[in-house]
Structure formats: C-alpha cells, structure tokens
C-alpha positions in Angstrom: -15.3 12.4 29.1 -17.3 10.6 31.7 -17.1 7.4 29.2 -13.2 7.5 28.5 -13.0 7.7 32.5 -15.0 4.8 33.5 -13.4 2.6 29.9 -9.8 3.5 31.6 -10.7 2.8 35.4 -12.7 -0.8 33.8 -15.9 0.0 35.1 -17.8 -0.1 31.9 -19.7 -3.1 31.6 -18.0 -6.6 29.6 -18.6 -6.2 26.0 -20.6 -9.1 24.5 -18.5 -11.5 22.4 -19.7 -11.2 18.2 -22.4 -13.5 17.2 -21.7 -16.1 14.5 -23.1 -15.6 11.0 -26.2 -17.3 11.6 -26.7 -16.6 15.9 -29.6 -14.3 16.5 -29.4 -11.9 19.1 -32.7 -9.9 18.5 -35.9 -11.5 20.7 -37.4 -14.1 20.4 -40.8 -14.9 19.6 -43.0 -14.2 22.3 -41.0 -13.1 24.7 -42.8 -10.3 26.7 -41.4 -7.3 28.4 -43.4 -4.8 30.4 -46.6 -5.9 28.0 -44.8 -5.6 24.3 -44.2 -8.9 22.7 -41.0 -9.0 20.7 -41.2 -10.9 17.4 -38.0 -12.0 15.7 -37.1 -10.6 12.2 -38.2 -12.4 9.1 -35.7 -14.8 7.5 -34.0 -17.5 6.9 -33.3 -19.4 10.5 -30.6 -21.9 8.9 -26.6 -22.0 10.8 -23.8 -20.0 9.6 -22.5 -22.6 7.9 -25.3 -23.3 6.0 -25.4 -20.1 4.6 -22.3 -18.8 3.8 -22.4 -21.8 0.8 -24.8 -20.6 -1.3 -25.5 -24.4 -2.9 -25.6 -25.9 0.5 -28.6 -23.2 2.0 -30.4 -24.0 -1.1 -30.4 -28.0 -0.1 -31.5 -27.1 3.2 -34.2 -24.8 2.6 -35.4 -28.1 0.1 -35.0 -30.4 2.9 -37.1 -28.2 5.0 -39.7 -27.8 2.4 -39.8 -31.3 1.9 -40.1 -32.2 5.6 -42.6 -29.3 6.1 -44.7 -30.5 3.3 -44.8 -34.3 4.6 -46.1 -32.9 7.8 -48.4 -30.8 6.6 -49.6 -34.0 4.3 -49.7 -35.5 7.2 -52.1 -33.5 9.0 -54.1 -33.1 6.4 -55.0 -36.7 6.0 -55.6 -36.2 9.8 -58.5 -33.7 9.1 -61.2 -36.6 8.4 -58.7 -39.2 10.2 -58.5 -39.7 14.1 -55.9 -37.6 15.1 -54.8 -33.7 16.0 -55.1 -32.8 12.2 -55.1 -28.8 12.5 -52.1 -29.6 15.2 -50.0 -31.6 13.0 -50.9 -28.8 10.1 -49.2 -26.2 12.4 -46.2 -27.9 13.1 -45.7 -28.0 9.4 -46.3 -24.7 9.0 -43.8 -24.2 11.8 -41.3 -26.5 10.2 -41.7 -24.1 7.0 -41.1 -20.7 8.8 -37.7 -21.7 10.0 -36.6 -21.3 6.2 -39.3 -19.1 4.4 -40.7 -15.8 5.0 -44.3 -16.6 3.7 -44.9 -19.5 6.4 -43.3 -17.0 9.2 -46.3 -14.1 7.9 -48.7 -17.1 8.1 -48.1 -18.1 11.4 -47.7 -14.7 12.9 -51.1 -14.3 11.8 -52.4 -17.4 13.2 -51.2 -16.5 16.0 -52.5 -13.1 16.1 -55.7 -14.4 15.4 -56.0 -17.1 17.9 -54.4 -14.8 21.4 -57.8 -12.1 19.8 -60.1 -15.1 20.0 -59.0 -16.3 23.5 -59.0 -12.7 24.5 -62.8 -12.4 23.3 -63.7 -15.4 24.5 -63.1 -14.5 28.0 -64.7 -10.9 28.1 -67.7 -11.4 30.5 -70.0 -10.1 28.4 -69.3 -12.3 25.8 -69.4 -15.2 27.9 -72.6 -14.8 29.7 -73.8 -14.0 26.2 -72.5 -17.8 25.2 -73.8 -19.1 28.7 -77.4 -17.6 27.6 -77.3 -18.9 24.1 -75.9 -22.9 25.1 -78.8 -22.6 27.9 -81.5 -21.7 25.2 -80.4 -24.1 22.6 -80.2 -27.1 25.4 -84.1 -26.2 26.5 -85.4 -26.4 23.0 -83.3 -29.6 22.6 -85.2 -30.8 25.8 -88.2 -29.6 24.3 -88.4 -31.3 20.9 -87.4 -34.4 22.5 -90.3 -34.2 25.1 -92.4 -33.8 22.3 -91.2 -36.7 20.2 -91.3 -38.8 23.4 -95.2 -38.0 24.1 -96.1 -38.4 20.5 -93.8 -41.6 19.4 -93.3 -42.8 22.7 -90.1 -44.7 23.1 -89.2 -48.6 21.7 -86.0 -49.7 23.6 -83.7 -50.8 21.1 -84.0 -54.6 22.4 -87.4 -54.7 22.1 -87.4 -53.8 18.3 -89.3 -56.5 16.1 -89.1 -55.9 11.9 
C-alpha cells in the first residue's frame, strides 16, 4: 500500500532508462565496495549491434583474436628483446578477454595471483625474513670477493698485457 501511495504522490525514485543490447550494468571489474570486489560476468564484451548479426560478431570476435594474438606475438618476442615483454603479453591477453571467456578466467587468475603476492610481500614477517636473507647473501658475496682479491690480487683492466 505504502508503494502504490508514494508511485501516485511521485515520490518513488526515477526509474533507470533500459540498457541497450550490449550495455552492461552489473560492476565493473575492480570496483570495491565496503571490501568486496565486484567482478563483471563472463562474456562476450562486443556492442549491441555487433551481436544481434550473428555473422558480423563472428568477424569481430576474429578481429579481436587476430589483434590479441599480434600483441601477444609481440610480447613474446619482447621476452629475450629489450622491452616490457610480460607487459605487452598482458595486454594481449586483455585484448582477448573482451571477446572470449577463456582469456577473461586467465586474467582473473593473474590477477588473483599477483594482489596474493603483493599482499605477502608486505607481511612483516616476511619482509624482515627477505631483509635477513638479501643481508646474508650480500656478506658472503663480500666474502668470496675478499678472498679472491687476497689470493689473485687485482689487474686493472688497462694494465692487462697477453
């Protein structure tokens, strides 16, 4: 009754307009509220347009595959290359999870994986544990090279004769 009441004096809230076919309305990915992250749904990310013709979404999703897979070429020749290979591999991969379910699975993973490393990383413990361990490993560095020194001495490289 209440409802009917407050519809007829038009002080219910606006009603939001319909999407288009191929609008999302759900969250976005990321997007944190009170500490849950909302993840969108799995799927195709294409326009409306684009997938109401069942010929045309099949181009598209090619044409992202295509464009996905140069990337990830791309960043893969990056790997021994100069350049942000694993970066470049990502973006791919991002390219490919607009379109395909698979590549969307993938990167939530990744990302999963990656916030649990930076969360571990930066546990005290753990960190003092890496401070300890980076500290050891640089003494017996310093070490072995003192030794070397007093044994072998050092030969600057412009005093070298053959």
């Amino acid at each position: 009754m209440k409802a009917e009441r407050d519809l007829r004096d038009g002080d219910a809230a606006q009603a939001k307009p319909a999407p288009d076919a191929g609008d999302r309305t759900d969250g976005v990915t990321g997007e944190v509220t009170e500490g849950v992250t909302k993840e969108r749904d799995l799927g195709s990310r294409a326009p409306g347009f684009i997938k109401a013709s069942r010929a045309l979404h099949l181009s598209w999703q090619v044409g992202v595959f295509v464009v996905g897979f140069a990337v990830v070429v791309a960043g893969i020749i990056m790997l021994p290359l100069p350049g942000p290979g694993w970066l470049v591999i990502f973006g791919g991969m991002a390219i490919w999870a607009t379109e395909f379910v698979w590549a969307q699975l993938v990167l939530r993973w990744t990302r999963r994986k990656v916030t649990e490393a930076a969360q571990r990383a930066l546990d005290p413990k753990v960190r003092r544990r890496n401070i300890i361990l980076t500290s050891t490993g640089l003494v017996i560095v310093a070490v072995l090279v003192g030794i070397y020194v007093w044994k072998f001495g050092i030969t600057m490289p412009w005093k070298i004769h053959e």
